[in-house]
C-alpha positions as CSV (number, residue, x, y, z in Angstrom):
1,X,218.6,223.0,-144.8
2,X,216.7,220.2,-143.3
3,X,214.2,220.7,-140.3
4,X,214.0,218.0,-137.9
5,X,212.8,217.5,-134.3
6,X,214.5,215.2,-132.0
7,X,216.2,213.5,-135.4
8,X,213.1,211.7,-136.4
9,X,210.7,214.0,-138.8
10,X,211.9,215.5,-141.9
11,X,209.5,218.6,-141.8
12,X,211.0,219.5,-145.2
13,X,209.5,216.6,-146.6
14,X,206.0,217.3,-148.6
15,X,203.1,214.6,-146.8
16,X,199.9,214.6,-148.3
17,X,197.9,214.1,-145.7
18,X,194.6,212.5,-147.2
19,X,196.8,209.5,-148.4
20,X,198.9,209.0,-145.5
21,X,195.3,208.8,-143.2
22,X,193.9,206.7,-146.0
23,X,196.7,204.4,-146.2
24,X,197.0,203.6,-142.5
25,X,193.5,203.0,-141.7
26,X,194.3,200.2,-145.0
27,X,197.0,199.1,-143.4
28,X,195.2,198.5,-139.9
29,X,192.2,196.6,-141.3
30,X,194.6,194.2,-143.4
31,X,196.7,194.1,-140.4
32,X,194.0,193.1,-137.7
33,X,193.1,189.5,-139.5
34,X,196.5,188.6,-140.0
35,X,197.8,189.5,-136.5
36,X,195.3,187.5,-134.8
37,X,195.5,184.5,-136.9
38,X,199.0,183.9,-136.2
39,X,198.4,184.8,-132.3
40,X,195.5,182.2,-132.4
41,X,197.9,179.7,-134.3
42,X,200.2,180.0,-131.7
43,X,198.2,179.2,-128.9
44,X,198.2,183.1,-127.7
45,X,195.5,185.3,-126.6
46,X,194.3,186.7,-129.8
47,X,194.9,190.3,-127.8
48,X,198.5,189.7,-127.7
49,X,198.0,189.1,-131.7
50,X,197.1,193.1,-131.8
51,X,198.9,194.5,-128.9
52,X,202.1,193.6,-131.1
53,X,200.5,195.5,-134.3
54,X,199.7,198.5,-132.4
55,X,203.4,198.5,-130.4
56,X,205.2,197.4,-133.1
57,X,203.9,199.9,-135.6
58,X,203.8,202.9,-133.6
59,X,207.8,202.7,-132.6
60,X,208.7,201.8,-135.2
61,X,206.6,204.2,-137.4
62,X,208.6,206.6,-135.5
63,X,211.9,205.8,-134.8
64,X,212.4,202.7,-137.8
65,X,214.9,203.8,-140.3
66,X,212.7,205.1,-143.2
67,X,209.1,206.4,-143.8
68,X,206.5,204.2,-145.5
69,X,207.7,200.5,-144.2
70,X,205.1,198.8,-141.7
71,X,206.0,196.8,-139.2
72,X,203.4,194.6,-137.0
73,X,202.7,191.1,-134.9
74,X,204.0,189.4,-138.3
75,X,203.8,185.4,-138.6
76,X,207.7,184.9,-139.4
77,X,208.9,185.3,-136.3
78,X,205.9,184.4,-134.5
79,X,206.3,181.0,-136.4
80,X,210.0,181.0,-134.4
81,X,208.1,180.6,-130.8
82,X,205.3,178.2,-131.0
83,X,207.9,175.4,-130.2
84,X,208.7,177.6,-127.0
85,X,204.9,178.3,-126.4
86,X,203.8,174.8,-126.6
87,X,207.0,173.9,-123.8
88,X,207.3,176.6,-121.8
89,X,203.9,178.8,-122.1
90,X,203.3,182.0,-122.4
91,X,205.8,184.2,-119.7
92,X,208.9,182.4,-121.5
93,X,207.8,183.4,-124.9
94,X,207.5,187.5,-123.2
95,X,211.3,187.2,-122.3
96,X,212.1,185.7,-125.3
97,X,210.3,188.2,-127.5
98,X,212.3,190.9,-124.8
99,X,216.0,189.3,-125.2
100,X,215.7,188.8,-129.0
101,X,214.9,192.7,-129.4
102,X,217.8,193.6,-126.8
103,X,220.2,191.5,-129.7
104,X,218.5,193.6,-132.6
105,X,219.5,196.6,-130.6
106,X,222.9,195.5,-130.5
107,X,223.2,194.6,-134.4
108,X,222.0,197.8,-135.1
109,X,224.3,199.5,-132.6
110,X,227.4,198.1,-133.7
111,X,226.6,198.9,-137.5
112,X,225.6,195.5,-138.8
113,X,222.6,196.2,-140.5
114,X,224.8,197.1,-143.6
115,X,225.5,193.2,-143.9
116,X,221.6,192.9,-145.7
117,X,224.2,194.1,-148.4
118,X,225.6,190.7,-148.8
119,X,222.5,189.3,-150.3
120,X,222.4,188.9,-153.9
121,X,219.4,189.8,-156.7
122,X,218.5,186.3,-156.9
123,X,218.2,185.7,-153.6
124,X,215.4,188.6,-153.4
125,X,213.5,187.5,-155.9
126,X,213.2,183.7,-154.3
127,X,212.6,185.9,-151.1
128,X,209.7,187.9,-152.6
129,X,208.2,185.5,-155.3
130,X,208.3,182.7,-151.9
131,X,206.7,184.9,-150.0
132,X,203.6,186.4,-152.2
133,X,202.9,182.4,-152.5
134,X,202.7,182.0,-148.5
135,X,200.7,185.2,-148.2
136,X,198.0,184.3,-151.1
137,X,198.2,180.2,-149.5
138,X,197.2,182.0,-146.3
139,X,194.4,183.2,-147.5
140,X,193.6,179.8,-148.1
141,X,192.5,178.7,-145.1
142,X,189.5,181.2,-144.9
143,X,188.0,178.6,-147.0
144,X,187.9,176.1,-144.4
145,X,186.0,175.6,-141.1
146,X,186.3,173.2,-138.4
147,X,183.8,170.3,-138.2
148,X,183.5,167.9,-135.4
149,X,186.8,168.9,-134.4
150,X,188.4,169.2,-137.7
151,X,189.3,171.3,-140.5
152,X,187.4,171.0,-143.9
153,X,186.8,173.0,-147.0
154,X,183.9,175.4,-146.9
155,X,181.3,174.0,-149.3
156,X,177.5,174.8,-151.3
157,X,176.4,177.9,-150.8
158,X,179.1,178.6,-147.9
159,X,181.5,178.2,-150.4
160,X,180.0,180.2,-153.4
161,X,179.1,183.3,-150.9
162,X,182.9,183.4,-149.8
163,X,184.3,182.7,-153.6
164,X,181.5,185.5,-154.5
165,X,182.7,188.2,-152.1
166,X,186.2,187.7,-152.5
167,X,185.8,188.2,-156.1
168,X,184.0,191.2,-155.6
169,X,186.9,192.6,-153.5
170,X,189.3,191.6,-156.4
171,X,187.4,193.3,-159.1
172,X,187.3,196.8,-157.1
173,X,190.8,196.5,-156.2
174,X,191.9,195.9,-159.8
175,X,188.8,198.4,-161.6
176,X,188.9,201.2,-158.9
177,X,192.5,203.2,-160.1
178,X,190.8,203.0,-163.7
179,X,188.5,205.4,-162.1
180,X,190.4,207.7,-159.3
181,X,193.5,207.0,-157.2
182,X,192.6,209.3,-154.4
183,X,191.4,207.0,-152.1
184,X,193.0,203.9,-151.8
185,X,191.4,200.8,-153.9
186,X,191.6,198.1,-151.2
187,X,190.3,200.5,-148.6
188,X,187.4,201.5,-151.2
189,X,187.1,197.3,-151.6
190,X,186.5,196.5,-147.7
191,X,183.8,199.4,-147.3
192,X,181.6,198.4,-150.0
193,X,181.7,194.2,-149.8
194,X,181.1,195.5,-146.0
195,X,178.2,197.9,-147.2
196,X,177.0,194.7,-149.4
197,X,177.2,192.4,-146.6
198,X,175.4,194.4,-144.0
199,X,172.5,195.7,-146.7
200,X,171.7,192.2,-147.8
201,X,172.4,190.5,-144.6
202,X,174.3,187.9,-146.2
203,X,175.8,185.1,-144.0
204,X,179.6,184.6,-144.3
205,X,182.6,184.4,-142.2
206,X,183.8,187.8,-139.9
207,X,186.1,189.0,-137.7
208,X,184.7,188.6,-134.8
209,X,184.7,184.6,-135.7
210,X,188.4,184.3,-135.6
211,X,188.5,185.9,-131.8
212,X,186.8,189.0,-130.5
213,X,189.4,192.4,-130.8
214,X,188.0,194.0,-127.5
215,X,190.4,194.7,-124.6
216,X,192.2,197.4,-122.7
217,X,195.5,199.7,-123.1
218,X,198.5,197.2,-123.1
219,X,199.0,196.2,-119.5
220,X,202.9,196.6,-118.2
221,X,203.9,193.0,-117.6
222,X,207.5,191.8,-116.3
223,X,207.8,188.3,-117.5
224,X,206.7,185.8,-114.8
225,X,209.7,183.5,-115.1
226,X,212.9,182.3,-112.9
227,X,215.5,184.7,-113.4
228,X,218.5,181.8,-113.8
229,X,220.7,180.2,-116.1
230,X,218.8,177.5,-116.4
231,X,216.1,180.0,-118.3
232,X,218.8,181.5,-120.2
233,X,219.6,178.8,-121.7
234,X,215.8,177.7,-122.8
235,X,214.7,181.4,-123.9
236,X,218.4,182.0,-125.6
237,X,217.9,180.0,-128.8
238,X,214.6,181.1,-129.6
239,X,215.8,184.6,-129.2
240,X,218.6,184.9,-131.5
241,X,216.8,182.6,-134.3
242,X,214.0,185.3,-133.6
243,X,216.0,188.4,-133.6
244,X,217.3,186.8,-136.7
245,X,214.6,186.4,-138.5
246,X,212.9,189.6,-137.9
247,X,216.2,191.4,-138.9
248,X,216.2,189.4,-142.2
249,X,212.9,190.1,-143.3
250,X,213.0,193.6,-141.6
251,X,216.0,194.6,-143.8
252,X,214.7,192.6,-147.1
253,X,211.9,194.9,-146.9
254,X,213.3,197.9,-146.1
255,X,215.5,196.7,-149.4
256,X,212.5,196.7,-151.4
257,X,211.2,199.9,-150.2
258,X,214.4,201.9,-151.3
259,X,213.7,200.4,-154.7
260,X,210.3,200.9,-155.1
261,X,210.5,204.7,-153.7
262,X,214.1,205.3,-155.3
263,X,214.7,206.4,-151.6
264,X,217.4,205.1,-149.3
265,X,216.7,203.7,-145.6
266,X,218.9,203.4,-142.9
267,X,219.3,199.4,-141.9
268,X,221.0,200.3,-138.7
269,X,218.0,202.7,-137.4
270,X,215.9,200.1,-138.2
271,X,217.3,197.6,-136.6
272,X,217.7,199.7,-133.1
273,X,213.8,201.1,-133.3
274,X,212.6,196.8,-134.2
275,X,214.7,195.8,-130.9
276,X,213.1,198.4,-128.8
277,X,209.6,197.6,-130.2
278,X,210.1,194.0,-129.3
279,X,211.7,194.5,-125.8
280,X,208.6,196.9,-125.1
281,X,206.2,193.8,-126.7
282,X,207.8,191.7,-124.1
283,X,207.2,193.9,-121.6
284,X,203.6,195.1,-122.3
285,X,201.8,191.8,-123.1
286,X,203.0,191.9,-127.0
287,X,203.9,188.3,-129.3
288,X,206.9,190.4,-131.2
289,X,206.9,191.2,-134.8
290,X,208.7,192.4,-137.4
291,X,208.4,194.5,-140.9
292,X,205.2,193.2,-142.3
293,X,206.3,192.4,-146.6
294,X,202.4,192.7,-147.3
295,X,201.5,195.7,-145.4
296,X,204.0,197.5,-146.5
297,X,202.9,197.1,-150.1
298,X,199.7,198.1,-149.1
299,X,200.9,201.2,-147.6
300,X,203.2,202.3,-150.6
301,X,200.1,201.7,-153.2
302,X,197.9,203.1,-151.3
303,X,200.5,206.2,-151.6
304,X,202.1,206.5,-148.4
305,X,205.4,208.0,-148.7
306,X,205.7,209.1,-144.8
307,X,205.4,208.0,-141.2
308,X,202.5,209.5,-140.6
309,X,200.5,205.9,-142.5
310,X,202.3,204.2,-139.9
311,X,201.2,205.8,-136.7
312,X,197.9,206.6,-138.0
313,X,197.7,202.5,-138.5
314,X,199.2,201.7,-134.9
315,X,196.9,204.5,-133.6
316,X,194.0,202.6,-135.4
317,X,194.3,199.4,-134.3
318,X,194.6,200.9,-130.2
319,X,191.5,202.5,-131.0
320,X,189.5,199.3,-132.5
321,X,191.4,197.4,-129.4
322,X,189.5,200.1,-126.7
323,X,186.5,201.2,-128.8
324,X,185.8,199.4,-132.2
325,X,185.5,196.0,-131.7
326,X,181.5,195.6,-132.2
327,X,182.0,197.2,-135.5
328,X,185.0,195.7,-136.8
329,X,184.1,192.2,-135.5
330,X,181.6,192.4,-138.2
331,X,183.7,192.9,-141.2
332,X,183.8,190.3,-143.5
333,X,186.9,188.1,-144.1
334,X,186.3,187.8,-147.8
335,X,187.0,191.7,-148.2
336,X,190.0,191.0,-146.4
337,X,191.1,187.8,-148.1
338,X,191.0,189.8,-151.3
339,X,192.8,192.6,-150.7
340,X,195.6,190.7,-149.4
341,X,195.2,188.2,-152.4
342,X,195.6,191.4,-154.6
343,X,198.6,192.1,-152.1
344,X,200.6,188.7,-152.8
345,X,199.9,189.2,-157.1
346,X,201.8,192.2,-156.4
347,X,204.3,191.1,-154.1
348,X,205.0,188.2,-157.0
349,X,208.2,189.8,-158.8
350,X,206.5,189.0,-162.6
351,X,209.6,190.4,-164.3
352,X,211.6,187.5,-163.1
353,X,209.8,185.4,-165.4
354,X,210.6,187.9,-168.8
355,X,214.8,187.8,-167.4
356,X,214.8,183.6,-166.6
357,X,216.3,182.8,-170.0
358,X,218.7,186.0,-169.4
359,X,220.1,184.9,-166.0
360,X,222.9,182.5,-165.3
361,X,221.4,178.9,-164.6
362,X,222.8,178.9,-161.3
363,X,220.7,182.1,-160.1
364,X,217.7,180.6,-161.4
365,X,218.9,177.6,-159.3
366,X,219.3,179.8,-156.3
367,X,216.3,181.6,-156.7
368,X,213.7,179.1,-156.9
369,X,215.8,177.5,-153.8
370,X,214.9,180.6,-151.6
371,X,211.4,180.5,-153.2
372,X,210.6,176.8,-152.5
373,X,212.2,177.0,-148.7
374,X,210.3,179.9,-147.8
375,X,207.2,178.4,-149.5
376,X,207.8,174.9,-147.5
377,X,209.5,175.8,-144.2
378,X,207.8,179.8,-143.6
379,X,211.8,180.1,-142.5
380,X,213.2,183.4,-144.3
381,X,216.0,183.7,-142.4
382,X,217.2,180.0,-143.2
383,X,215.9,180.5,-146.9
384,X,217.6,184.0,-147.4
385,X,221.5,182.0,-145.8
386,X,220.7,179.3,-147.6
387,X,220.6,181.5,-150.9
388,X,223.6,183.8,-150.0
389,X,225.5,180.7,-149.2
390,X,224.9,179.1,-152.6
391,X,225.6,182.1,-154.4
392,X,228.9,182.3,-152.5
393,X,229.6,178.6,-153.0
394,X,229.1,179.5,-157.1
395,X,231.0,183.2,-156.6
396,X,234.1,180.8,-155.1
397,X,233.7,178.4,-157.7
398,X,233.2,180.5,-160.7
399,X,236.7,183.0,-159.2
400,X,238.8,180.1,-158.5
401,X,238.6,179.4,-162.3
402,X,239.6,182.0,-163.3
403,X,243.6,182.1,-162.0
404,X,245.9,182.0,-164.9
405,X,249.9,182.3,-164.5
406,X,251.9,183.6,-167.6
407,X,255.6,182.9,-167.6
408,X,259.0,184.8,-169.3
409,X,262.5,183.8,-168.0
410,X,264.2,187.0,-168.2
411,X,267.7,187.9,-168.7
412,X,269.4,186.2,-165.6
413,X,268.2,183.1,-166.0
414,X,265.3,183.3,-163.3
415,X,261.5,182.3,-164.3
416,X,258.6,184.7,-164.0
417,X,255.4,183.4,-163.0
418,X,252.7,186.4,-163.0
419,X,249.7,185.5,-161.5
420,X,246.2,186.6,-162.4
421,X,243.2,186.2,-160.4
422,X,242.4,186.0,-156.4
423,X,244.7,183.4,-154.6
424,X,242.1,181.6,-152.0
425,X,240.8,178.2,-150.7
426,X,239.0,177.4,-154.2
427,X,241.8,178.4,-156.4
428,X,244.8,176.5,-154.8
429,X,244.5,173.5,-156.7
430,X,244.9,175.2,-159.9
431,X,247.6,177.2,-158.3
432,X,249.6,174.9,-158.0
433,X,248.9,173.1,-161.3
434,X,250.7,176.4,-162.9
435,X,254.3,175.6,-161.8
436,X,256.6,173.2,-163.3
437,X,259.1,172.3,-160.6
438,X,261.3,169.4,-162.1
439,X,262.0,171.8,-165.4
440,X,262.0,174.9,-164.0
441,X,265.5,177.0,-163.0
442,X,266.8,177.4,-159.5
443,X,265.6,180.6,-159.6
444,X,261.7,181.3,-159.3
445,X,259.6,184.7,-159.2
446,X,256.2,184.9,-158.7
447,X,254.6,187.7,-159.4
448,X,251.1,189.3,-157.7
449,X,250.7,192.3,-159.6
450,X,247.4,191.0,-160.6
451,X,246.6,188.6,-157.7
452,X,246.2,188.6,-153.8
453,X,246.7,186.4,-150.7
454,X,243.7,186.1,-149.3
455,X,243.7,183.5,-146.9
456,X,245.7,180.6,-145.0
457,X,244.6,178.4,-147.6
458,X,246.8,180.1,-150.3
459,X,249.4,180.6,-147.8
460,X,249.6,176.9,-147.5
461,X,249.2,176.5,-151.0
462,X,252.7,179.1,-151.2
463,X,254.1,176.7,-148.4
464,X,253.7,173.5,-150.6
465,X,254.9,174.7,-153.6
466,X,258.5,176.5,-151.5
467,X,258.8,173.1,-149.9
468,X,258.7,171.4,-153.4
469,X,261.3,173.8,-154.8
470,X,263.7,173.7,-152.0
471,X,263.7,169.7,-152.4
472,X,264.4,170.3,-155.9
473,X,267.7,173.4,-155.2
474,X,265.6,175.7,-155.9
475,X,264.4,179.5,-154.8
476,X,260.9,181.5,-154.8
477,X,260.9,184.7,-154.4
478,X,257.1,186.0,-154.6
479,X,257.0,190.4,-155.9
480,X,254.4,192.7,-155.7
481,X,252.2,192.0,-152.9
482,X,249.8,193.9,-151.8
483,X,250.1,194.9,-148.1
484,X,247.2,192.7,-147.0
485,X,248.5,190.0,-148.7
486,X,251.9,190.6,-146.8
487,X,250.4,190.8,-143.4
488,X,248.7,187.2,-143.8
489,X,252.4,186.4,-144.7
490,X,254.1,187.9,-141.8
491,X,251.1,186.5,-139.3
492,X,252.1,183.3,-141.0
493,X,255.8,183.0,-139.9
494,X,257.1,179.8,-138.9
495,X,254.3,178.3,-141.3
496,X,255.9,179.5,-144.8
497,X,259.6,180.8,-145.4
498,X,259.9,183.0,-149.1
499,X,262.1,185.7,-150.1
500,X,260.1,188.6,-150.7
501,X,261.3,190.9,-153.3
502,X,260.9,194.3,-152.1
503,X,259.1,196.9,-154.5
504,X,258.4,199.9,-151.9
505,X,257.7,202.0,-155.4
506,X,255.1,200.4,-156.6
507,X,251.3,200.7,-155.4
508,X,248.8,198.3,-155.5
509,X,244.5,198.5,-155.3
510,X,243.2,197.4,-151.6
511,X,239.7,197.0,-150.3
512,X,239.7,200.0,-149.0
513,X,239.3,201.4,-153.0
């Protein structure tokens, strides 16, 4: 029997220890660059770039819906409110953050997570392979510096010290494992290029140069702003397309976790436990976040398989906030750029490159769709719909193919029409192309022992092709329908009149199966 307290630890669960405090102090150093880039992209204080981290990682390290997925002041939904930043400032941008979490709560209350479900193999691999290529072009513009006003590429021996370190990093990441796997390689990586750094007082880029990480225990902070309608309707938008977003990647990620631990998550949980992270963000001087894709990788090679990375990271990056920021202000960027370089190769879903000659053309389509939007736009939630529609678009077109009729006349006379396939908007047409009204005599069955109604576009379709019989003398009686299919038909009266043969004998499959 299970042990828990309060519903959130499994104490049943085996945690070793020196990996899970290993992995989160990883995850913290990886996470502190990238948080305040994207605050300082924004136009935020780079603080509210690491209050998120820390508030976002420690709820939902605790209460998220499964062990090992990190969760920080990520750039997708940041990316959502500079537009709102730049209008409105900063106090709009706290509400937002606050409302769009209140409508995560919600999806996760009324059991919608499970809807991550709908999204097709194809479309995560455009999701992940798009994304690796944004996190390792990220890492990009740590080669550049700003001029006279203006951004340039690093160059002479700027450059070759940055290139240099960087590769460094890279080596020790990839050699490290060949040697041990108890400590974590990328951890191993940013002590020693830090070690080489400080012992040969090389010059190159730090921490500290992006913005300094010193600052106090997350203030509480009720947005500054007009309680009207009038706000409401400027914070609403950026809300749901941030709640949105963050849900998208949240549950993508949690997707990939199940598969890489063989584990299974719980999509509503985690929806609940991101909303109340981000409400609290808006309320305690926090840009939002999400499930962080490359931190989370991160965490699981570094061998995190509990929560305990997770608070030990949130923890972490309080402690740097209050304590650490002389030290860590002084760690290099390169040793950071490499790890996450490392990160994005491994993010990259190779395999999909030894399957591409294996998959239908139209995944491939799909997938390098997703791939190329979230690579262009930085919009995973209008990449990842975007995919599912397609796929849908192709699923409708490929189904509505596939309706055949076969036809007997039996011994009274009366023609048998028995359908196969689903009976929907994209399968209408060729519906109706089955029956041969001017030849065919007065009396017509059509039979869905092998079909299904599934929407008003077949009933129309059932309407079109009565009409055309009774001009002609002639009956339709339609048999076997399932008792979906004869609800849409009843809530359809007035619309369609048939004779429905009765068959209360005979059972047919539902969704429910």
């Amino acid at each position: 029997m299970q042990t828990k307290t309060f519903g959130l630890f499994d104490f049943t669960q085996k945690v070793n220890y020196k990996n899970e405090i290993l992995a989160g102090l990883t995850v913290a150093m990886t996470m502190i660059p990238e948080s305040l880039s994207f605050a300082i992209l924004a136009g935020f204080p780079p603080l509210v770039g690491l209050y998120a981290a820390f508030i976002m990682g420690l709820v939902t390290a605790i209460f998220g819906g499964r062990p090992g997925l990190v969760s920080g002041g990520a750039g997708a939904t940041v990316i959502t409110l500079i537009a709102l930043m730049q209008a409105q400032g900063i106090e709009y941008v706290f509400a937002a953050v606050a409302l769009g979490g209140a409508f995560q709560i919600l999806v996760g209350l009324f059991k919608l997570g499970k809807f991550i479900r709908l999204v097709p193999q194809p479309v995560m691999y455009g999701f992940v392979n798009g994304l690796a290529v944004v996190i390792f072009m990220s890492q990009l513009g740590q080669f550049k510096t700003i001029i006279n006003g203006e951004e340039a590429w690093l160059t002479g021996s700027t450059l070759y010290t940055m290139a240099g370190l960087v590769a460094l990093t890279v080596a020790i990441v990839i050699g490290f494992p060949k040697i041990t796997k108890a400590v974590p390689a990328s951890l191993v990586a940013i002590i020693v290029v830090f070690a080489v750094v400080l012992g040969f007082g090389i010059e190159t880029k730090t921490v500290q140069d992006i913005a300094s990480v010193q600052g106090g225990f997350p203030p509480f902070h009720i947005p500054n702003i007009p309680l009207n309608l009038e706000t409401l309707q400027i914070i609403l938008p950026y809300s749901l397309i941030m709640a949105a977003v963050g849900l998208t990647e949240g549950l993508l990620t949690l997707n990939l976790v199940d598969e890489i631990t063989g584990t299974k998550g719980n999509s509503n949980r985690e929806c609940i436990a991101q909303g109340t992270a981000n409400i609290a963000n808006g309320f305690f001087f926090g840009m939002g976040g999400c499930p962080m894709i490359a931190q989370t990788l991160v965490n699981l090679s570094a061998g995190s398989r509990a929560r305990l990375s997770g608070i030990i990271a949130a923890i972490t990056i309080l402690i740097i906030i209050l304590f650490g920021a002389p030290v860590i202000g002084k760690l290099p960027m390169a040793a950071l750029v490499g790890v996450m370089m490392m990160v994005a190769i491994g993010t990259f879903e190779w395999a999909s490159f030894r399957i591409i000659n294996k998959m239908p053309k139209q995944d491939i389509f799909t997938g390098i769709m997703v791939a190329l939007i979230t690579i262009t736009l930085h919009n995973l939630a209008l990449a990842v719909l975007i995919g599912v529609i397609i796929s849908a678009l192709v699923f409708a077109w490929e189904s509505a193919k596939r309706i055949q009729a076969n036809t007997h006349i039996d011994d009274t006379g009366a023609k048998h029409y028995a359908i196969f396939g689903p009976l929907f908007f994209g399968s209408t047409t060729t519906f109706l192309e089955k029956f041969d009204v001017a030849n065919d005599p007065d009396q017509i069955v059509i039979d869905f022992k092998e079909s299904r109604v599934n929407d008003m576009s077949a009933i129309e379709a059932l309407n079109n092709i009565t009409k055309k019989y009774s001009a002609a003398g002639k009956s339709v009686h339609l048999k076997h329908l399932s008792p979906d299919s004869r609800q849409l038909l009843k809530n359809a009266e007035g619309v369609i009149v048939v004779n429905i043969l009765e068959d209360p004998n005979y059972k047919v499959a539902t969704n429910k199966a």
